[in-house]
PDB file of the backbone (N, CA, C, O) and the ligand in Angstrom, with CONECT records:
HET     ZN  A 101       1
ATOM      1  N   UNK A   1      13.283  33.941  -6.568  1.00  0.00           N
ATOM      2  CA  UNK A   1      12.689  32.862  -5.764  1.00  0.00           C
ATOM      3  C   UNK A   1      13.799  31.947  -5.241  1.00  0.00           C
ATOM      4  O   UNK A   1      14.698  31.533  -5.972  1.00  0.00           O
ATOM      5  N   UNK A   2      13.684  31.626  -3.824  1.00  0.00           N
ATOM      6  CA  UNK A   2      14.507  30.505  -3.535  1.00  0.00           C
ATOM      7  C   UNK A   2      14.632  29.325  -4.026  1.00  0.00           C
ATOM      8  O   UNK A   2      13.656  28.911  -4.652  1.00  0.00           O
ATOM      9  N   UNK A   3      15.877  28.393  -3.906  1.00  0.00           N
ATOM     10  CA  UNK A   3      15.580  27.250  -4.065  1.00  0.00           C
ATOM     11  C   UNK A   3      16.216  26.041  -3.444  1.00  0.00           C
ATOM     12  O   UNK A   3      17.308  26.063  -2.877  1.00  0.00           O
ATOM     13  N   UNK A   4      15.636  25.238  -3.557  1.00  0.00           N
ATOM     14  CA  UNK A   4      16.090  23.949  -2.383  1.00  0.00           C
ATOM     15  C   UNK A   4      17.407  23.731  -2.793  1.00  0.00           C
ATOM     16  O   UNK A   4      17.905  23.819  -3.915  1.00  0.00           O
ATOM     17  N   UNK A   5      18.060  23.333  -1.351  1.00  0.00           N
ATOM     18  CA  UNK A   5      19.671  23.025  -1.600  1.00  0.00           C
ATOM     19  C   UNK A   5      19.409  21.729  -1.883  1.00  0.00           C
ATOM     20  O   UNK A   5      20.321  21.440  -2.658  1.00  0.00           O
ATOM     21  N   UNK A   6      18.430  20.329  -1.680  1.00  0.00           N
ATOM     22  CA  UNK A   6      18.463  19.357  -1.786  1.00  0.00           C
ATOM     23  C   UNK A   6      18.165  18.881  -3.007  1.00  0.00           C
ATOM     24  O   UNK A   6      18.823  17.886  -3.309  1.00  0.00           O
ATOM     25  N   UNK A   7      17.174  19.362  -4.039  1.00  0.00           N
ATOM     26  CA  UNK A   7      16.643  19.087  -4.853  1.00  0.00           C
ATOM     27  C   UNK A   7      16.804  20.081  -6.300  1.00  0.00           C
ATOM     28  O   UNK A   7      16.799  19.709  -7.474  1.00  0.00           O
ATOM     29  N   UNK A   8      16.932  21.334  -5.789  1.00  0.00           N
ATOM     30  CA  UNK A   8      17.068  22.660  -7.099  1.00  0.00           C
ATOM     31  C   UNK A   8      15.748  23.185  -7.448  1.00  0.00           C
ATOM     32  O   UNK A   8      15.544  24.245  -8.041  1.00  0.00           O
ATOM     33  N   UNK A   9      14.627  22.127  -6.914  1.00  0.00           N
ATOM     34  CA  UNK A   9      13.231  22.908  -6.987  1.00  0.00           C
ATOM     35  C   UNK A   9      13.288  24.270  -6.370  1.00  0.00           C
ATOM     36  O   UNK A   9      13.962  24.697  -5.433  1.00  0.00           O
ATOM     37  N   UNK A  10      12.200  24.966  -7.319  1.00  0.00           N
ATOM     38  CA  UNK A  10      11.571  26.439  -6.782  1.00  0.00           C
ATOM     39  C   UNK A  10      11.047  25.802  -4.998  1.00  0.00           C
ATOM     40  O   UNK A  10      10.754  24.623  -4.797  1.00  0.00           O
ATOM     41  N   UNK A  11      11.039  26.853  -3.935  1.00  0.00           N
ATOM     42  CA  UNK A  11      10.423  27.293  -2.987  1.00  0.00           C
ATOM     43  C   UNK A  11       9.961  28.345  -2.865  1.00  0.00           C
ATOM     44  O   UNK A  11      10.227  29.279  -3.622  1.00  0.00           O
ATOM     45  N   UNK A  12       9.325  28.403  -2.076  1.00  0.00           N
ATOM     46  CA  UNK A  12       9.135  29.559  -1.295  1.00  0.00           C
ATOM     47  C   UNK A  12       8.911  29.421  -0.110  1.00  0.00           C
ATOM     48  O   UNK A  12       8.312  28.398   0.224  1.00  0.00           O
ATOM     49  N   UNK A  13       9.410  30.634   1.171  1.00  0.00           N
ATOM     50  CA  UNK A  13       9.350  29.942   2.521  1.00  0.00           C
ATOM     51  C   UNK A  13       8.107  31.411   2.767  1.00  0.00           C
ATOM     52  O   UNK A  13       7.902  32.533   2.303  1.00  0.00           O
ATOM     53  N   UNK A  14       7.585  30.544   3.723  1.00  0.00           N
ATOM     54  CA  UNK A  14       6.402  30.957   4.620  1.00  0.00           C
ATOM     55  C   UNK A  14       6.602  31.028   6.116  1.00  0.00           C
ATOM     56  O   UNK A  14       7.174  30.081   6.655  1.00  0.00           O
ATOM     57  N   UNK A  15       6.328  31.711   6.602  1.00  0.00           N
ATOM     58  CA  UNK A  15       6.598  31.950   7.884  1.00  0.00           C
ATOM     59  C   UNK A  15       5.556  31.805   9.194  1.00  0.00           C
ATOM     60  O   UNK A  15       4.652  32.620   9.378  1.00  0.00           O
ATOM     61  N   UNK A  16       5.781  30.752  10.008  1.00  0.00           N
ATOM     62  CA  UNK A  16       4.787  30.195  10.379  1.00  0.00           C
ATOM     63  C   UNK A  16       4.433  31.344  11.682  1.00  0.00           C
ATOM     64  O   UNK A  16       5.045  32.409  11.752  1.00  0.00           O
ATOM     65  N   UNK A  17       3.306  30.930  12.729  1.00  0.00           N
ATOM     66  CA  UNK A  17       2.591  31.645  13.296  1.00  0.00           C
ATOM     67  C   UNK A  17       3.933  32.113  14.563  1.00  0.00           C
ATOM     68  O   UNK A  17       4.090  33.199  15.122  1.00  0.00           O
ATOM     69  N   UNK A  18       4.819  30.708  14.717  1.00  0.00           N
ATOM     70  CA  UNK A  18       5.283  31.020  15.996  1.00  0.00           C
ATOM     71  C   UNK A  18       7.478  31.362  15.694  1.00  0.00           C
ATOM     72  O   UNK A  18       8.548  31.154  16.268  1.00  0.00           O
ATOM     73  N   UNK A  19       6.841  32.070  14.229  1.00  0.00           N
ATOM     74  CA  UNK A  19       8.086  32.961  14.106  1.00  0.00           C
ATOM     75  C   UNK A  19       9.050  31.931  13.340  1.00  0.00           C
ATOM     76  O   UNK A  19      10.200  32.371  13.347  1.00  0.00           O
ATOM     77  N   UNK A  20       8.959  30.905  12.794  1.00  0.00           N
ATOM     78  CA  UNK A  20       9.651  29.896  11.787  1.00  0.00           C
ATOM     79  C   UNK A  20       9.233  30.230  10.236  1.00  0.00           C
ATOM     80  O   UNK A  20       8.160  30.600   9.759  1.00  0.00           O
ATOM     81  N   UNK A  21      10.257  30.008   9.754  1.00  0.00           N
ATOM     82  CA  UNK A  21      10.298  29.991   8.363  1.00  0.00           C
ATOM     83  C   UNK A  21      10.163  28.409   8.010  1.00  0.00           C
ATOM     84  O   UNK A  21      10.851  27.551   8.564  1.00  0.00           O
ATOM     85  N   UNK A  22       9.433  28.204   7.265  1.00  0.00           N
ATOM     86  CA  UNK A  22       9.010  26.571   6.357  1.00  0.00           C
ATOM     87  C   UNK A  22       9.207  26.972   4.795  1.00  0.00           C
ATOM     88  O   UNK A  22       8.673  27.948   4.268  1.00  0.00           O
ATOM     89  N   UNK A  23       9.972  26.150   4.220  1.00  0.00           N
ATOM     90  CA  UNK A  23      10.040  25.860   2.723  1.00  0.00           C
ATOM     91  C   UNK A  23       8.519  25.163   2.269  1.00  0.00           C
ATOM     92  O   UNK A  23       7.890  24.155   2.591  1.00  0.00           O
ATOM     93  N   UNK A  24       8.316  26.354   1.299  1.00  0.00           N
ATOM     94  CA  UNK A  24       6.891  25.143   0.893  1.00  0.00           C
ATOM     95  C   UNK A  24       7.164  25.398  -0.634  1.00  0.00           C
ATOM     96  O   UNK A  24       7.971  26.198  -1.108  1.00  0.00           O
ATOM     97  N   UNK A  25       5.973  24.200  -1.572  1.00  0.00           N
ATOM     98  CA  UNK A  25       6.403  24.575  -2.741  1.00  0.00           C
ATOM     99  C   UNK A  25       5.418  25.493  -3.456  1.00  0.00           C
ATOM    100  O   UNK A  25       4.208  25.524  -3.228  1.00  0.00           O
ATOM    101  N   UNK A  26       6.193  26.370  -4.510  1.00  0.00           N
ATOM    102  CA  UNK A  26       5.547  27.828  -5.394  1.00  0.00           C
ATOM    103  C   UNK A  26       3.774  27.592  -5.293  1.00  0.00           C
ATOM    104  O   UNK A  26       3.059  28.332  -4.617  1.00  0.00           O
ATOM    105  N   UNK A  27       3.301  26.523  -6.030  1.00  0.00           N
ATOM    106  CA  UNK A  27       2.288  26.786  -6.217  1.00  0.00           C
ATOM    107  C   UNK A  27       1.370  26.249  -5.380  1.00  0.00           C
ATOM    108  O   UNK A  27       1.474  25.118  -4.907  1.00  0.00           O
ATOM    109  N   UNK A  28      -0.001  27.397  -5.060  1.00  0.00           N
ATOM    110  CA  UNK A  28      -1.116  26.949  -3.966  1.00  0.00           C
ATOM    111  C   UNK A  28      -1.805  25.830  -4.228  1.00  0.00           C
ATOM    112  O   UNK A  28      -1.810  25.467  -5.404  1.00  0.00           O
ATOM    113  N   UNK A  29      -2.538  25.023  -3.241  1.00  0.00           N
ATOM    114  CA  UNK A  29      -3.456  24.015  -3.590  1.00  0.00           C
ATOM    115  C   UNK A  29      -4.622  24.032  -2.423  1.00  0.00           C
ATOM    116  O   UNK A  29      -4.476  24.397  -1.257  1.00  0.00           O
ATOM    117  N   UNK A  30      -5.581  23.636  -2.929  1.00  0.00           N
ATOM    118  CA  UNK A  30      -6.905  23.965  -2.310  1.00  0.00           C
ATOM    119  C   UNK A  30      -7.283  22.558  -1.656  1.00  0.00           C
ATOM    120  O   UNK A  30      -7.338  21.567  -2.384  1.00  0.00           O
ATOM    121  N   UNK A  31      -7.562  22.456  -0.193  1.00  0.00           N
ATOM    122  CA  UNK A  31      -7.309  21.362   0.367  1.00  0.00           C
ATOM    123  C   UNK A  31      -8.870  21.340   1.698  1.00  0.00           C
ATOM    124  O   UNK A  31      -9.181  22.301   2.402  1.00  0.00           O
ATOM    125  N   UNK A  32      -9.427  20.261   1.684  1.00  0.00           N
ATOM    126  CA  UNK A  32     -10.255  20.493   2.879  1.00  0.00           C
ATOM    127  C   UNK A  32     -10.243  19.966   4.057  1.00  0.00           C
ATOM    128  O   UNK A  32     -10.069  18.757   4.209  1.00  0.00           O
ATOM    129  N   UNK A  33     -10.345  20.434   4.618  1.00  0.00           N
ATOM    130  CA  UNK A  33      -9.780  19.843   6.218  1.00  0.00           C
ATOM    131  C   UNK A  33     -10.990  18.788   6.684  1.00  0.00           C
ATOM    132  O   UNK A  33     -12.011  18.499   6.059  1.00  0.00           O
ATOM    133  N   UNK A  34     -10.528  18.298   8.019  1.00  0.00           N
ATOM    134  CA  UNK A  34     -11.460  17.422   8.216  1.00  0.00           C
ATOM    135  C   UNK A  34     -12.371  17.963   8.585  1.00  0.00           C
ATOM    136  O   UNK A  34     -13.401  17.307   8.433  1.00  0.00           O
ATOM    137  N   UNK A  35     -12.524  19.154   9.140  1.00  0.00           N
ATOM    138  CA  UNK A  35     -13.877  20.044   9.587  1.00  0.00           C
ATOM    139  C   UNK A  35     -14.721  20.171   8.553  1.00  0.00           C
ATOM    140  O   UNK A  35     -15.865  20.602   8.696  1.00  0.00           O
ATOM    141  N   UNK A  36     -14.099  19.716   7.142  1.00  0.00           N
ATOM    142  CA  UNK A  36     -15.006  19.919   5.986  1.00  0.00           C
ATOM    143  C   UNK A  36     -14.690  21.726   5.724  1.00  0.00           C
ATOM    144  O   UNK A  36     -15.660  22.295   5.224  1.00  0.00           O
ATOM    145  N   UNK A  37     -13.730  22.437   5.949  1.00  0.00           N
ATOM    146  CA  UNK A  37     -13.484  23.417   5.505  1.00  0.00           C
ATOM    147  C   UNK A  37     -12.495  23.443   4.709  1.00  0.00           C
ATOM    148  O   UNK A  37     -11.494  22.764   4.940  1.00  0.00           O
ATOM    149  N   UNK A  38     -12.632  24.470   3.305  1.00  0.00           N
ATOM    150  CA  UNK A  38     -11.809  24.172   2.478  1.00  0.00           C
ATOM    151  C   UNK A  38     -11.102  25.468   2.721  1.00  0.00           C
ATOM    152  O   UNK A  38     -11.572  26.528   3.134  1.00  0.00           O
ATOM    153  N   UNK A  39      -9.445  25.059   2.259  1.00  0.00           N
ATOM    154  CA  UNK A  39      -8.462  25.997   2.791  1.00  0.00           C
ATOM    155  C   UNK A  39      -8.114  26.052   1.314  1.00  0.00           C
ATOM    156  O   UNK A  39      -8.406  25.253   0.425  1.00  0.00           O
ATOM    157  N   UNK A  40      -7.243  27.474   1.248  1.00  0.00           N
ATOM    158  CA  UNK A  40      -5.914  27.602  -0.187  1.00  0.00           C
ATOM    159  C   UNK A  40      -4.949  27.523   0.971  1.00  0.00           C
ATOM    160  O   UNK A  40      -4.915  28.085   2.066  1.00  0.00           O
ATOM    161  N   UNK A  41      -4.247  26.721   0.425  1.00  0.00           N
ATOM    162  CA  UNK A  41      -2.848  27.012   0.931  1.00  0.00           C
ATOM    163  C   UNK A  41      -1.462  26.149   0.181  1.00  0.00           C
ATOM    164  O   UNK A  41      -1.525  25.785  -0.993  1.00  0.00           O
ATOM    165  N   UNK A  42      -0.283  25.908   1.019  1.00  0.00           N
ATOM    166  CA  UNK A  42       0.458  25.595   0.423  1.00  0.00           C
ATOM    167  C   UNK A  42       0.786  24.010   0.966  1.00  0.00           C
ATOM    168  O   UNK A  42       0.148  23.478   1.875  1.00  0.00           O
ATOM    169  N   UNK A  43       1.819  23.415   0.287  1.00  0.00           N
ATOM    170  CA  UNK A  43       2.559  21.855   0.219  1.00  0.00           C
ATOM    171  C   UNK A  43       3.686  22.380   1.182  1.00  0.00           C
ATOM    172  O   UNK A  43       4.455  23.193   0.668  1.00  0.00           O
ATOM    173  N   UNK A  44       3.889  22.073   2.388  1.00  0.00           N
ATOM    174  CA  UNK A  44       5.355  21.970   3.176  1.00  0.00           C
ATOM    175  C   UNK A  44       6.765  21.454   1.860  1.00  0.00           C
ATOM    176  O   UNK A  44       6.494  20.422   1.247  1.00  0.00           O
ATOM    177  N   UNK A  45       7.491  21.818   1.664  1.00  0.00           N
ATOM    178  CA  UNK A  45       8.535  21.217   0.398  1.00  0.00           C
ATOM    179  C   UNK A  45       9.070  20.176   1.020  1.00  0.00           C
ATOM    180  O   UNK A  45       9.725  19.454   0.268  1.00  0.00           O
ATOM    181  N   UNK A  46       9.003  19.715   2.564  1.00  0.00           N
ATOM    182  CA  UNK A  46       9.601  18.289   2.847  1.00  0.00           C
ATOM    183  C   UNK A  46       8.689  17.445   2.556  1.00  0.00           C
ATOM    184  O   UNK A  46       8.837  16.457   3.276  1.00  0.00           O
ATOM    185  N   UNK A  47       7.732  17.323   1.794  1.00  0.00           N
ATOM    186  CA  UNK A  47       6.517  16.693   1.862  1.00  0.00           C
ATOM    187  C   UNK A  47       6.843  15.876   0.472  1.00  0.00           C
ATOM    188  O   UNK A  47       6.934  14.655   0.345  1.00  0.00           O
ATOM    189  N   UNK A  48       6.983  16.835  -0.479  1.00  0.00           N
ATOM    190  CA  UNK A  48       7.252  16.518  -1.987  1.00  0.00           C
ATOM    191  C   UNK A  48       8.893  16.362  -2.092  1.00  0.00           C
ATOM    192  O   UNK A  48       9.240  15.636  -3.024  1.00  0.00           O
ATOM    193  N   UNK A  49       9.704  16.786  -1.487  1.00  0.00           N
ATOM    194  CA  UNK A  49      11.198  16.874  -1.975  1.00  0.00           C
ATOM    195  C   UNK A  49      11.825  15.814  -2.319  1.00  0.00           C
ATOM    196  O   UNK A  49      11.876  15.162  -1.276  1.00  0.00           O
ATOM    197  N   UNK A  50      12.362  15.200  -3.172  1.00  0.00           N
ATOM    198  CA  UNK A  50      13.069  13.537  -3.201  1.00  0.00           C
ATOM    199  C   UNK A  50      14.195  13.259  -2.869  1.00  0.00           C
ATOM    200  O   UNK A  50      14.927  12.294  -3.091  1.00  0.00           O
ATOM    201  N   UNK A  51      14.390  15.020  -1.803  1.00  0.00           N
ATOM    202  CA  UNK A  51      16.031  15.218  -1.387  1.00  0.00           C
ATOM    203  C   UNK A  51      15.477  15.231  -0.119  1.00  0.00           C
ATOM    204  O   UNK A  51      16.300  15.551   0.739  1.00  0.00           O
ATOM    205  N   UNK A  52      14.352  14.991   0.301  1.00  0.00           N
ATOM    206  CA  UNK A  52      14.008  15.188   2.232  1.00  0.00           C
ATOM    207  C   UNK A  52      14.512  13.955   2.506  1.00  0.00           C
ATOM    208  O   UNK A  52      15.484  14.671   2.267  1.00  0.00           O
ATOM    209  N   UNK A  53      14.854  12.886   2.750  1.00  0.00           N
ATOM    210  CA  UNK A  53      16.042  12.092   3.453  1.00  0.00           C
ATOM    211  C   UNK A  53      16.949  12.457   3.661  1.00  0.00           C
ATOM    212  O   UNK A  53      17.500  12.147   4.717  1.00  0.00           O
ATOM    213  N   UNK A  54      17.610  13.388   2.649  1.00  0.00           N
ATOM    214  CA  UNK A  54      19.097  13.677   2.835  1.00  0.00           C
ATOM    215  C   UNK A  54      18.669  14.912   4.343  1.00  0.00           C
ATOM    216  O   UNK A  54      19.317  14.919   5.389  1.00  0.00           O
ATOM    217  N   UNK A  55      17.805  15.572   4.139  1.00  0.00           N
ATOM    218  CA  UNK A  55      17.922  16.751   5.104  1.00  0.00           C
ATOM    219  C   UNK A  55      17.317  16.091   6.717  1.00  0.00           C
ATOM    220  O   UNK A  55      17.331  16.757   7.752  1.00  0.00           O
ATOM    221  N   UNK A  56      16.749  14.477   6.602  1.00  0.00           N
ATOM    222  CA  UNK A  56      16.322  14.758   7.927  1.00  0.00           C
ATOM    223  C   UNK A  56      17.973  13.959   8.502  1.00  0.00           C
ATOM    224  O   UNK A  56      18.153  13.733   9.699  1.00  0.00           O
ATOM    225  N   UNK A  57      18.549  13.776   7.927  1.00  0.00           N
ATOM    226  CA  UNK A  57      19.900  12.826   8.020  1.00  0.00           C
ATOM    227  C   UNK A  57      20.889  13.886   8.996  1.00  0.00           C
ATOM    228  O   UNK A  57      21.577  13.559   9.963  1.00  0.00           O
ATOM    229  N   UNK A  58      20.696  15.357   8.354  1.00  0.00           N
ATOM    230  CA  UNK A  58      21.641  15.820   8.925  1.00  0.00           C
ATOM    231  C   UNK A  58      21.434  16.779  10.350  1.00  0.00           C
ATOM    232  O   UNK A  58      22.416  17.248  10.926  1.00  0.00           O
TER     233      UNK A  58
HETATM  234 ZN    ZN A 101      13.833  19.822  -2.524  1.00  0.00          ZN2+
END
C-alpha cells in the first residue's frame, strides 16, 4: 500500500473518471448525498491529512 509523503499515513489512490489519480484514505465510509442517496465510498486524503498545507504550498 502506498503512503503519504506528507504525513506516513496508509493511502490508496483511486483513479478518477477523467483519468487522475487522487490519494484517498484505506478505509470506505458510507456517506449520503444530498439527493438523499447513500454512497460507499472513500475520504479524498487531502481532506484528513495534517500534512495538506504543506502540499497545497508547493
Ligand atoms: Zn498525509
Amino acid at each position: 500500500m502506498a503512503k503519504c509523503k506528507g504525513c506516513g499515513a496508509e493511502i490508496v489512490w483511486i483513479r478518477t473518471p477523467n483519468g487522475k489519480a487522487m490519494p484517498c484514505d484505506p478505509e470506505k465510509k458510507v456517506l449520503v448525498s444530498d439527493e438523499g442517496e447513500i454512497i460507499s465510498g472513500r475520504v479524498p486524503h487531502w481532506a484528513t491529512c495534517p500534512a495538506a498545507n504543506k502540499f497545497r504550498k508547493q
